[in-house]
C-alpha positions as a printed NumPy array, in Angstrom:
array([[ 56.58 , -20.072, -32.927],
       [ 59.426, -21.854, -30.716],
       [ 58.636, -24.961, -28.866],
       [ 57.385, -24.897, -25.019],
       [ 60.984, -26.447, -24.756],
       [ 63.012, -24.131, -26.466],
       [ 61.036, -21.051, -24.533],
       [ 62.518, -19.686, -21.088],
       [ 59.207, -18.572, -19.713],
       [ 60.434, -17.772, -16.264],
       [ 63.089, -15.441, -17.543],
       [ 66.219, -17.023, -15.435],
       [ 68.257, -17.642, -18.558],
       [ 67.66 , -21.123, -18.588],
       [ 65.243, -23.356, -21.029],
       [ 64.006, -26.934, -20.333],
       [ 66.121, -27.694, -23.39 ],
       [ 69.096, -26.196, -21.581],
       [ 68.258, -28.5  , -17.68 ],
       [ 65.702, -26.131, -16.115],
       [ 63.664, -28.222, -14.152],
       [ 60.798, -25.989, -13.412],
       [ 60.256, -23.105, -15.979],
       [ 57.69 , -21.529, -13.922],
       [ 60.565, -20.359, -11.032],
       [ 63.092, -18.337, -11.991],
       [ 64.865, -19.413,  -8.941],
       [ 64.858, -22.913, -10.331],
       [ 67.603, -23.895, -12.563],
       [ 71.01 , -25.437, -13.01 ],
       [ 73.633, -24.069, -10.883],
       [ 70.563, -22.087,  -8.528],
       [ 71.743, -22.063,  -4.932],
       [ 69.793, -24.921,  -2.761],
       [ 67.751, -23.599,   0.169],
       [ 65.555, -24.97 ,   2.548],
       [ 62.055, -24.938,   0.665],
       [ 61.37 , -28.78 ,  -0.692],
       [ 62.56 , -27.675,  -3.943],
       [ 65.199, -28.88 ,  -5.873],
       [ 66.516, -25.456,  -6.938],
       [ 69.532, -26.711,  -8.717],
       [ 68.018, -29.082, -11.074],
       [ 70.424, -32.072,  -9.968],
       [ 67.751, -34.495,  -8.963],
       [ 68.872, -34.075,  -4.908],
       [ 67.211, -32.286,  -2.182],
       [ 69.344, -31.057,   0.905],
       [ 69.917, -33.384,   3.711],
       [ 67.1  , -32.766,   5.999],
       [ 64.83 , -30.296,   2.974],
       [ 62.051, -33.287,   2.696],
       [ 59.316, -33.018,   5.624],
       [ 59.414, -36.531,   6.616],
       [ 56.004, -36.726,   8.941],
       [ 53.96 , -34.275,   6.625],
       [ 53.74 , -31.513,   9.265],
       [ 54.85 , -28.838,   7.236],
       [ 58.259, -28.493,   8.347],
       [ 61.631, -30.144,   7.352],
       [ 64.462, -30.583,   9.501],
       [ 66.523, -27.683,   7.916],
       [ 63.388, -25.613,   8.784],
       [ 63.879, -26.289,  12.277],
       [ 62.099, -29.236,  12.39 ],
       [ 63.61 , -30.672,  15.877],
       [ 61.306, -34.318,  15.37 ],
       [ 61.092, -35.178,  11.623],
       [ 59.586, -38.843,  12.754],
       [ 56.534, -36.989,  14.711],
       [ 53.795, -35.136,  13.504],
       [ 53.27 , -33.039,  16.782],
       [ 56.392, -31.713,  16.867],
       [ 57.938, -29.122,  14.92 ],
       [ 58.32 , -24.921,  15.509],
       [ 55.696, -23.516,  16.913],
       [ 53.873, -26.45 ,  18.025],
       [ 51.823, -26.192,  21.409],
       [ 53.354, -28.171,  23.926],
       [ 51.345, -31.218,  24.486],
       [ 51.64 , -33.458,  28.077],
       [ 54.002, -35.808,  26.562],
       [ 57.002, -35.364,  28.374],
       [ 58.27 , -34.168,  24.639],
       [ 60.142, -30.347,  23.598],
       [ 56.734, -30.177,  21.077],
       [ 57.472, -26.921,  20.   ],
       [ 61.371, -27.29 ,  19.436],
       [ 62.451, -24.233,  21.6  ],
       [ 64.786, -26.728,  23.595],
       [ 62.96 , -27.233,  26.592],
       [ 60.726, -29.64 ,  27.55 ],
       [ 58.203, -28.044,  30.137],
       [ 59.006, -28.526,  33.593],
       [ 55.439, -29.669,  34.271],
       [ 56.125, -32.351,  31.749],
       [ 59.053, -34.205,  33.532],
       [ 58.528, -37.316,  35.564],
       [ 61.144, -36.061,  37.763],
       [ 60.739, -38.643,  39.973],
       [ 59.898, -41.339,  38.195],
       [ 56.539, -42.543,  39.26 ],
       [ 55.292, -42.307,  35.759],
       [ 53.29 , -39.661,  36.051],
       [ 53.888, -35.93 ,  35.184],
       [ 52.176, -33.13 ,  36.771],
       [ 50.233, -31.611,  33.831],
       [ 48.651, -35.105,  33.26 ],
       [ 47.103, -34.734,  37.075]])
């Protein structure tokens, strides 16, 4: 019997003797394209710019992540009265805006 090592259990070509990083994938191996999933696919020790979900809300900037430093915010999101595009569709309610500067908005009244 062959070591765990010398075994390509995922059946992508590729052993752990050989680079692959995760033998459990077969989309995880040297030379594998790198996509937007927190993996790194291509065994080279680097993750996309933007493929680590800094503020642990599930979503990473190249998943359309439009706030990577807030927890509320990412796609989807309900928009919150925080003056803030929560959701990341690119608009920031007009409720939301202290459009004249009184420092209050009018879904906080």
């Amino acid at each position: 019997m062959l070591p765990a090592n010398e075994l390509d259990a995922d059946g992508d070509g590729f052993r752990v003797c050989d680079g692959d990083c995760d033998d459990t994938r077969a989309g995880v191996h040297p030379g594998a394209a790198e996509v937007c999933d927190g993996v790194d696919n291509d065994c080279d020790g680097i993750l996309l710019p933007g493929d680590v979900d800094a503020d642990g809300d599930g979503h990473a900037l190249c998943a359309g992540d439009c706030n990577d430093a807030d927890v509320t915010i990412y796609p989807g999101a309900p928009e919150l009265c925080d003056g803030k595009d929560d959701n990341c569709d690119g608009v920031t309610p007009p409720e939301e805006i202290d459009g004249d500067g009184d420092g209050w908005r009018r879904c906080a009244l």
